[in-house]
Steps between C-alpha positions, in 0.01 A plus 500: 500500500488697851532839391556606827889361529553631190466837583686464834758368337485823243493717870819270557703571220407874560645449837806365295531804345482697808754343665816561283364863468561493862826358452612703242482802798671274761812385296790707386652277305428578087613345133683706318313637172509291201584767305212488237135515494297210306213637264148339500571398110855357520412138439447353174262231438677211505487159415191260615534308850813741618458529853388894616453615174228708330287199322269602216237321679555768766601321819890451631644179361460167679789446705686187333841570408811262644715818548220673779581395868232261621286803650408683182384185352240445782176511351149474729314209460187357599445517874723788612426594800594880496312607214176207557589344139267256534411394127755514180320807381585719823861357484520586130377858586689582774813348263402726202461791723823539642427324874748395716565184725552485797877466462487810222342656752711496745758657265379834637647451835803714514606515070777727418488627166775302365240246466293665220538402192772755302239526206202576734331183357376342769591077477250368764245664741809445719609815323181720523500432900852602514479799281196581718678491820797656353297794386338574878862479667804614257419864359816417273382248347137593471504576169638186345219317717200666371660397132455167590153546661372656170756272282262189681152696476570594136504073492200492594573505890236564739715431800738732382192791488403434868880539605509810319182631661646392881795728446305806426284429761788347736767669401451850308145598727298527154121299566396660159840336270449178727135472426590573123676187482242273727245592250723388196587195648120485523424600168733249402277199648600469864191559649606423825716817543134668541408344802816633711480780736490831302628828632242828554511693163339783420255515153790675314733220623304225421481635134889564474510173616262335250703712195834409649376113468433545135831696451704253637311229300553730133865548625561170518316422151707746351798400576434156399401603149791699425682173587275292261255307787181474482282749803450277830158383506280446790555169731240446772608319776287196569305481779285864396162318515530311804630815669213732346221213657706522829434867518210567361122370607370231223192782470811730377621249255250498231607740291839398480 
């Protein structure tokens, strides 16, 4: 694994983010408001294999169904360039935790939010990106896109955390909420969101940080009890000890 494009391409999709802040200032043109606000616990469990549901298991259901266009039924497989899936496990990971394709990905690039789904469950990554982008450029709609950002990190989403962290950093100028939600993600098993580029934070940031991580994570646990799923559990991304003997000295390794 080079561990170096990886986090380029996590500087990338930061520069992603940037971008349609940047357009959300240049263009006049706006949706109209949907005229209601999606909670954070408006989805029912549903039933098993339903595409952008909350699974039991806790991760978004596999994209499968006839009735989904072609692009929320892309799944990453083995040898993916983007993300460097280069055994099943890293594809199954990046799968479980809410990662998009190439193609999903690409979804960001100028979404309106008519494309969300109306029940803020999100179908596909195709739908976190969106909701994502829609969130940094249409202050309308902003609310129904962070539904569907929490909707998908309530299903075990860890995509869906890190585009929640680049709008408060991107978007809403708050290092301290995006950091909150970089360290869930990594508390959640992605080490890899560690070894990006961390803003200047003072002691008493770095601990509101560290409790707004475990907030988010007990949030999210809550709300999936009081609809009858089991807590998320931890899911390390492969790859954590080839990365640790990459940057650290052998002599450093013993104790491990």
């Amino acid at each position: 694994m080079k561990i170096g494009r990886l986090i380029l391409l996590l500087v990338l999709l930061s520069l992603l983010g940037m971008l349609a802040f940047w357009l959300k200032k240049s263009s006049q043109e706006e949706e109209a408001p949907r005229g209601h606000t999606l909670s954070a616990d408006n989805g029912a469990p549903a039933a098993q294999g339903s595409a952008g549901t909350v699974m039991p298991n806790g991760a978004l259901g596999a994209p499968g169904e006839t009735s989904l266009p072609a692009l929320h039924r892309e799944r990453i497989e083995v040898g993916d360039a983007l993300w460097e899936a280069t055994t099943p496990e890293q594809a199954a990971w990046l799968n479980r935790n809410g990662f998009p394709t190439s193609q999903q990905l690409a979804a960001f690039n100028g979404a309106k939010a008519a494309q969300l789904p109306s029940d803020g469950l999100a179908r596909s990554p195709a739908d976190v990106t969106a909701a994502e982008s829609v969130a940094m450029s249409d202050p309308s709609s902003k609310a129904q896109a962070l539904s569907v950002l929490k909707n998908a990190s309530e299903a075990g989403s860890s995509y869906a955390l890190q585009s929640l962290a680049r709008i408060a950093q991107l978007s809403e100028g708050d290092p301290v909420k995006a950091e909150g939600y970089y360290r869930a993600a990594i508390l959640r098993g992605d080490w890899l969101v560690g070894l990006r580029e961390t803003p200047r934070l003072s002691p008493e940031q770095n601990y509101a940080a560290d409790l707004r991580a475990f907030r988010i994570i007990a949030q999210i646990n809550l709300s999936r009890r009081q609809r009858g799923l089991p807590p998320l559990a931890m899911d390390v991304r492969p790859g954590a000890n080839e990365a640790l003997d990459q940057l650290l000295p052998a002599t450093k390794r013993q104790g491990r």
